[in-house]
C-alpha positions as CSV (number, residue, x, y, z in Angstrom):
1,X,148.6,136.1,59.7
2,X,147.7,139.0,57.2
3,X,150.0,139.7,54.9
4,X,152.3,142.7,56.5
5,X,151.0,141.7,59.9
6,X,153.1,142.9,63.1
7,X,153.3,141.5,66.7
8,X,152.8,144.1,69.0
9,X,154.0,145.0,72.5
10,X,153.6,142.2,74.9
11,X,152.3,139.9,72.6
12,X,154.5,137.3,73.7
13,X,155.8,137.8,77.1
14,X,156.3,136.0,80.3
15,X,155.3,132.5,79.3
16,X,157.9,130.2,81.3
17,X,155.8,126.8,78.9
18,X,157.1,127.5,75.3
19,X,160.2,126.0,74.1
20,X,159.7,126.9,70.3
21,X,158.7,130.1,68.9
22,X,158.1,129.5,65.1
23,X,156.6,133.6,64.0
24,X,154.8,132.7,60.9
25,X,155.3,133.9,57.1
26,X,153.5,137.6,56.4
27,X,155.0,139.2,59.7
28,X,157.1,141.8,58.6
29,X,157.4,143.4,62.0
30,X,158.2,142.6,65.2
31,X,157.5,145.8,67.9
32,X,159.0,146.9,71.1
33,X,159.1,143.5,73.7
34,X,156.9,141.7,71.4
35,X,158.6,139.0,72.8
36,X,160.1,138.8,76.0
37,X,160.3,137.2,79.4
38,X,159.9,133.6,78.4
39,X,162.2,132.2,80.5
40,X,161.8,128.7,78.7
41,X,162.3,129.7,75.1
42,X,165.1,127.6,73.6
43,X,164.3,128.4,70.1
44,X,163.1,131.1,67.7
45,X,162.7,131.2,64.1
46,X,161.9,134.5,62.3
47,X,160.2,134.2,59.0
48,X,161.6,135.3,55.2
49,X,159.2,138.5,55.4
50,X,159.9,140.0,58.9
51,X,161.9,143.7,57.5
52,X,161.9,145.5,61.1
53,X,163.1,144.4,64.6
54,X,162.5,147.7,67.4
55,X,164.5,148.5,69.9
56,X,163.9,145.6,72.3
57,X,162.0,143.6,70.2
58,X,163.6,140.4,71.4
59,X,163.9,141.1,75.0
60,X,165.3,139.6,78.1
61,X,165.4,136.0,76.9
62,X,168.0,134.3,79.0
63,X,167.5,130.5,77.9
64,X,167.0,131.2,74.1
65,X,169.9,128.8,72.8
66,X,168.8,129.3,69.0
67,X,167.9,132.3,66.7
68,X,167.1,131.1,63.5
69,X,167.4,134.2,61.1
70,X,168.4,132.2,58.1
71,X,165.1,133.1,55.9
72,X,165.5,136.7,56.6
73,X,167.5,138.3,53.8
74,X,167.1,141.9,54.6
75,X,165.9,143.7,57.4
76,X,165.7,147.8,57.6
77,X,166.5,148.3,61.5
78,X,169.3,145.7,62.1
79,X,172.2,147.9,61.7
80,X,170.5,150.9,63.1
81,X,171.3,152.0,66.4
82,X,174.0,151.7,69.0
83,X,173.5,150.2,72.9
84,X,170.7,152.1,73.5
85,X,169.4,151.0,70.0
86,X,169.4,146.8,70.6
87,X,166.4,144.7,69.0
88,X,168.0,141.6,70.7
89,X,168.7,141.5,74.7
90,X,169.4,138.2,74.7
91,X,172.3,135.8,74.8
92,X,171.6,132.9,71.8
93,X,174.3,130.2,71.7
94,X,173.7,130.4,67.7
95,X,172.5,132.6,65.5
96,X,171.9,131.2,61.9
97,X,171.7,133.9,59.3
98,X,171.0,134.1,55.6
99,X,173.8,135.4,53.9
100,X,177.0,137.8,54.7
101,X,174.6,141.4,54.5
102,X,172.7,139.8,57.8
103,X,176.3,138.8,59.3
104,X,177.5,142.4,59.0
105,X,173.7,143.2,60.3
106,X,174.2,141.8,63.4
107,X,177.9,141.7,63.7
108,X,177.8,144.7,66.7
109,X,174.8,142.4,68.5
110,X,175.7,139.0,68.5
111,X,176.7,138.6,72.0
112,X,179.7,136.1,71.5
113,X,176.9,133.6,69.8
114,X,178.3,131.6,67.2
115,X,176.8,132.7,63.8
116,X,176.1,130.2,60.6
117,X,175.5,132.2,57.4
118,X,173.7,129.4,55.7
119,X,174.3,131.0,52.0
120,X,170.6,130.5,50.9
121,X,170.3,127.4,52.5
122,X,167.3,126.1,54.5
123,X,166.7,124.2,57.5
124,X,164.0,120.8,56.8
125,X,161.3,121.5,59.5
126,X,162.4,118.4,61.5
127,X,165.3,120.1,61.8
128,X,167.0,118.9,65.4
129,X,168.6,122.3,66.8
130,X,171.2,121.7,69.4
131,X,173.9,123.9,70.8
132,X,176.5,121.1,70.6
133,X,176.9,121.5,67.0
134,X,175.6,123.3,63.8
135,X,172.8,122.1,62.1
136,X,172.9,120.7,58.5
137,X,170.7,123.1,56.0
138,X,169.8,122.2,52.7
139,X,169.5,123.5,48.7
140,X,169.1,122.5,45.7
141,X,171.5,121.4,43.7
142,X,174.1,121.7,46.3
143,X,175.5,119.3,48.6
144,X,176.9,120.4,52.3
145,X,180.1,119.4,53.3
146,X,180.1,121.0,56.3
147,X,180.5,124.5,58.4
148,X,184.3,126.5,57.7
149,X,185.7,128.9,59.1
150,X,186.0,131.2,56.1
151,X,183.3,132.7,53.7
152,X,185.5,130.8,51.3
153,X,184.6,127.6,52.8
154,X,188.3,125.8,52.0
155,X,190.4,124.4,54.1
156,X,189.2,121.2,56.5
157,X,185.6,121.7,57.8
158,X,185.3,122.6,61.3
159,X,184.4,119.6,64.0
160,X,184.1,121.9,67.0
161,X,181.3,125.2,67.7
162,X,183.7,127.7,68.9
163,X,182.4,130.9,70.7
164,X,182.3,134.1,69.0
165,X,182.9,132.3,65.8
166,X,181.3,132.6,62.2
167,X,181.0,129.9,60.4
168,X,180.0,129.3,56.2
């Protein structure tokens, strides 16, 4: 797409076929229901430029299992708004996120999903995302030794996804 491109209204609704939703580098906006009603959706993965989720925006997705956030760093209408205010209705199993800002971005919407900050990490495009366990991301120059239970990551790595949980 263009660079500042948004997805409109509708753009992406009622399609039962897709499974994965990759929304593509230069979209920095996603509008009201831009996608919604794909009662197939597994997986969505939201690109390092998207800045603005409206109300609804992710809407009435009842088999997404993953929402992979972890290339968003900042967004402007995350933390905005209250029930009436929500750019996800939707129940993810996991929602990977980029660093702690996006945790505490999300933390009043996350639907008892377990959320992954991923510190800067990436996910490799082949990338196998289950809801049995976390997936492993990567970056340089570090080596993963797994998911904790505190942004401290110390203490024993965790070997079970626990609802509701966040894990570094």
């Amino acid at each position: 797409p263009a660079k500042n491109a948004t997805i409109n209204s509708y753009v992406f609704l009622g399609s039962n076929q897709v499974k994965r939703l990759v929304i593509p580098e230069g979209v920095v906006r996603l509008d009201s229901q831009a996608i919604g009603q794909m009662s197939g959706l597994k997986y969505i993965k939201l690109p390092s430029t998207l800045s603005t989720l409206n109300q609804f925006s992710l809407h009435v997705l009842r088999s997404l299992e993953v929402l992979d956030m972890s290339a968003v760093t900042t967004c402007e209408n995350f933390s905005a708004g209250t029930q009436e205010y929500q750019w996800l209705n939707a129940s993810p199993k996991i929602i990977y996120l980029s660093n702690t800002d996006m945790e505490k971005a999300v933390a009043n919407r996350k639907y008892n999903a377990s959320i992954a900050v991923v510190n800067g990490g990436t996910f490799p495009e082949d990338t196998d995302f289950t809801t049995d366990h976390l997936a492993t991301p990567t970056k340089a120059n570090y080596k993963f030794l797994g998911w904790y239970e505190n942004a401290d990551c110390t203490g024993t790595p965790a070997t079970t996804l626990k609802t509701n949980q966040t894990y570094y």
